[in-house]
C-alpha positions as CSV (number, residue, x, y, z in Angstrom):
1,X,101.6,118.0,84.8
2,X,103.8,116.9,87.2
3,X,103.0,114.2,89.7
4,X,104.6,112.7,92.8
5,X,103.2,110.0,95.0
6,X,104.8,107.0,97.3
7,X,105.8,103.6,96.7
8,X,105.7,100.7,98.8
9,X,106.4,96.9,98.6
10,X,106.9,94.0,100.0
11,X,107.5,90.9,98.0
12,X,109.0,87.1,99.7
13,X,112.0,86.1,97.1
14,X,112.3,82.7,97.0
15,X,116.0,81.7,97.1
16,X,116.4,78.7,99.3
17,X,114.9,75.2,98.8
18,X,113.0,75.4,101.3
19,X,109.8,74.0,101.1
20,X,108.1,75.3,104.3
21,X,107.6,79.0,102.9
22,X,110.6,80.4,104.6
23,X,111.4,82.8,102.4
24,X,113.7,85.5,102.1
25,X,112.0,88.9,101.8
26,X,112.8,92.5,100.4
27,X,111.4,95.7,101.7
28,X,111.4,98.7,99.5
29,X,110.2,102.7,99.7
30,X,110.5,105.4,98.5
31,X,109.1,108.6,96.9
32,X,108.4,109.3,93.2
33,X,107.9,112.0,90.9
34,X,107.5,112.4,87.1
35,X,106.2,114.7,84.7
36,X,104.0,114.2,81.7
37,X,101.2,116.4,79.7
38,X,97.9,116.5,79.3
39,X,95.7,118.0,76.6
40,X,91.9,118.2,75.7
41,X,89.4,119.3,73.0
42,X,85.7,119.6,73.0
43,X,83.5,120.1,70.4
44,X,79.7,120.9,70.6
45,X,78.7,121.0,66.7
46,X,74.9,121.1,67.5
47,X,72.7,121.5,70.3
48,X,72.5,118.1,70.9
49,X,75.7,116.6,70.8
50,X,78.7,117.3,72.6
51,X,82.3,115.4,72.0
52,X,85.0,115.4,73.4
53,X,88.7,114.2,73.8
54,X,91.7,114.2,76.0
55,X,95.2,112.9,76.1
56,X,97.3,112.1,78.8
57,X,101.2,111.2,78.3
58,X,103.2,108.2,79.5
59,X,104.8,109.4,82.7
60,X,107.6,107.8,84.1
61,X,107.8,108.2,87.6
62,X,111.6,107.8,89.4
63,X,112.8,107.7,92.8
64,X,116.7,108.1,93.4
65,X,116.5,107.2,97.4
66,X,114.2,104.3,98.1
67,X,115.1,102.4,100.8
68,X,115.9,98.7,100.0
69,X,115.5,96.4,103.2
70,X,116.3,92.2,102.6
71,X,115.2,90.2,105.5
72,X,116.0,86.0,105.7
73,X,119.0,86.1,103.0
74,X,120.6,83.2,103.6
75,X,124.3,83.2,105.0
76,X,125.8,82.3,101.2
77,X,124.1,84.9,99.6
78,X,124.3,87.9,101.7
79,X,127.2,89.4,99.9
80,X,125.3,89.4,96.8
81,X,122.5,91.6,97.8
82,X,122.8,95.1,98.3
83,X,123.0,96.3,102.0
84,X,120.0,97.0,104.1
85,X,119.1,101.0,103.9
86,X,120.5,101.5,100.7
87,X,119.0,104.0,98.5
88,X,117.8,102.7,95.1
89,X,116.6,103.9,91.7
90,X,113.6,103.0,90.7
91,X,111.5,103.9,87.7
92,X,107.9,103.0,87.3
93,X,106.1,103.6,83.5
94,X,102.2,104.9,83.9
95,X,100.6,104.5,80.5
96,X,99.5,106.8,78.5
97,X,95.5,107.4,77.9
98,X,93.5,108.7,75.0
99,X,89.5,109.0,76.0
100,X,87.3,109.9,73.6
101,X,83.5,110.8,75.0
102,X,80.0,111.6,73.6
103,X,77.4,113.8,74.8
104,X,73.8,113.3,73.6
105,X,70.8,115.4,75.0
């Protein structure tokens, strides 16, 4: 299978001792892709009962462009954080899944 979807967050980064929630912020999107596989078996060994089971791979989904925005860095840091637009490489892990069903009728 391959999959692609969007990603977008915003998160407050707290790196001034400021107690009045002035915090600075980062902004980041982007698109992702990955590719994974899935497989499946079912098994009806009498009339009345019906099992089945599927697996679905990890997938690992990457973006090489998201946008990376910091808002409210303050003045000593600003040099340390990359500038605003840049693209960035992300990788997000989705799980892997093993279901396992029965059918009774």
């Amino acid at each position: 299978m391959i999959t692609s979807g969007t990603i977008e967050v915003n998160k407050d980064v707290d790196l001034t001792n400021n107690t009045v929630g002035n915090y600075a912020a980062v902004d980041i999107k982007g698109k992702l892709s990955g590719y994974g596989v899935n497989a499946g078996v079912y098994f009806k060994p009498t009339n009345e009962l019906s099992i089945g089971l599927s697996y679905r791979s990890q997938m690992k989904m990457m973006s090489k462009g998201a946008t990376v925005d910091f808002t409210n860095i303050p003045s000593q840091l600003k040099d340390s954080v990359p500038p605003n637009g840049s693209g960035a490489k992300l990788t997000i892990p989705l799980p892997q899944v093993i279901t396992l069903g029965f059918g009774i009728n």
